[in-house]
KEMARLUM-111850 format. One line per field, with one value per residue (C-alpha): residue number from 1; x, y, z; residue in one letter. Coordinates in steps of 0.5 Angstrom, whole numbers, plus 500, padded with zeros to 3 digits. Layout:
N
pos	[NUM, ...]
px	[X, ...]
py	[Y, ...]
pz	[Z, ...]
code	[a, ...]
//
This chain:
70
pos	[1, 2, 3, 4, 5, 6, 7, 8, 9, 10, 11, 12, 13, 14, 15, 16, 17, 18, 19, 20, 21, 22, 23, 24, 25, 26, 27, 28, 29, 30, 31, 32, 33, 34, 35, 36, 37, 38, 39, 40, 41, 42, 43, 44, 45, 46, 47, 48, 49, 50, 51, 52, 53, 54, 55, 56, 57, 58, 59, 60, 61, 62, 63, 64, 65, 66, 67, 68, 69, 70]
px	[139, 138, 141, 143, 143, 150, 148, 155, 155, 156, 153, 153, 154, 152, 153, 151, 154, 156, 163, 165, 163, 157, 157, 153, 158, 155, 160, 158, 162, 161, 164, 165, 164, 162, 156, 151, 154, 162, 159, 157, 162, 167, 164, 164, 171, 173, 169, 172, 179, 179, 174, 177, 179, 173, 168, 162, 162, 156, 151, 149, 153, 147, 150, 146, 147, 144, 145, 147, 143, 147]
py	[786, 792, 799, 805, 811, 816, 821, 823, 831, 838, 838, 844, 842, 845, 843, 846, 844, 847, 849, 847, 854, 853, 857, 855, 854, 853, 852, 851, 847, 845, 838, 836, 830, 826, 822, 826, 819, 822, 830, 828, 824, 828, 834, 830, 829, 837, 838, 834, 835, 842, 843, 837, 843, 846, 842, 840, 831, 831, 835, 833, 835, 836, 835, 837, 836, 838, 838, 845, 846, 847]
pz	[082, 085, 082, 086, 083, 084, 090, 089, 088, 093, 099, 104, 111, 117, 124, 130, 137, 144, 147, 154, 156, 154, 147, 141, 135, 127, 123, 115, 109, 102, 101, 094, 089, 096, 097, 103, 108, 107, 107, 113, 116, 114, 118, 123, 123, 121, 128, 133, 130, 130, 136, 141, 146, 146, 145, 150, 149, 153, 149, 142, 135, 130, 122, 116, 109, 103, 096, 093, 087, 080]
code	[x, x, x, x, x, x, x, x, x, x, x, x, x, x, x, x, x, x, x, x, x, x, x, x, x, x, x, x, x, x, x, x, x, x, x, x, x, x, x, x, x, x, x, x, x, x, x, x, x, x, x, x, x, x, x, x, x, x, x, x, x, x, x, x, x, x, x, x, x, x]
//
């Protein structure tokens, strides 16, 4: 039986994208108590809800999470 180990903690966050004009956009969070997966997807979520008028589809969203130090 295999164990995994609680990679829950912070992470900061930084997602790169364009606007429809064109624009490249970075925008940076810090999500707390979450596992890298949920920082991540909850990034994307924050992105395409607040952006969903701006945002180019066809160009790739990048994400990126790191565990901040304590």
């Amino acid at each position: 039986m295999l164990f995994f180990g609680n990679d829950n903690g912070d992470y900061e966050v930084t997602c790169q994208f364009h606007s429809k004009s064109g624009q490249s956009i970075a925008k940076k969070r810090v999500c707390h108590n979450v596992s890298k997966k949920e920082a991540r997807e909850g990034m994307m979520s924050y992105i395409t809800r607040t952006f969903s008028e701006t945002i180019d589809c066809t160009a790739p969203i990048k994400i990126i999470a790191s565990k901040t130090s304590k």
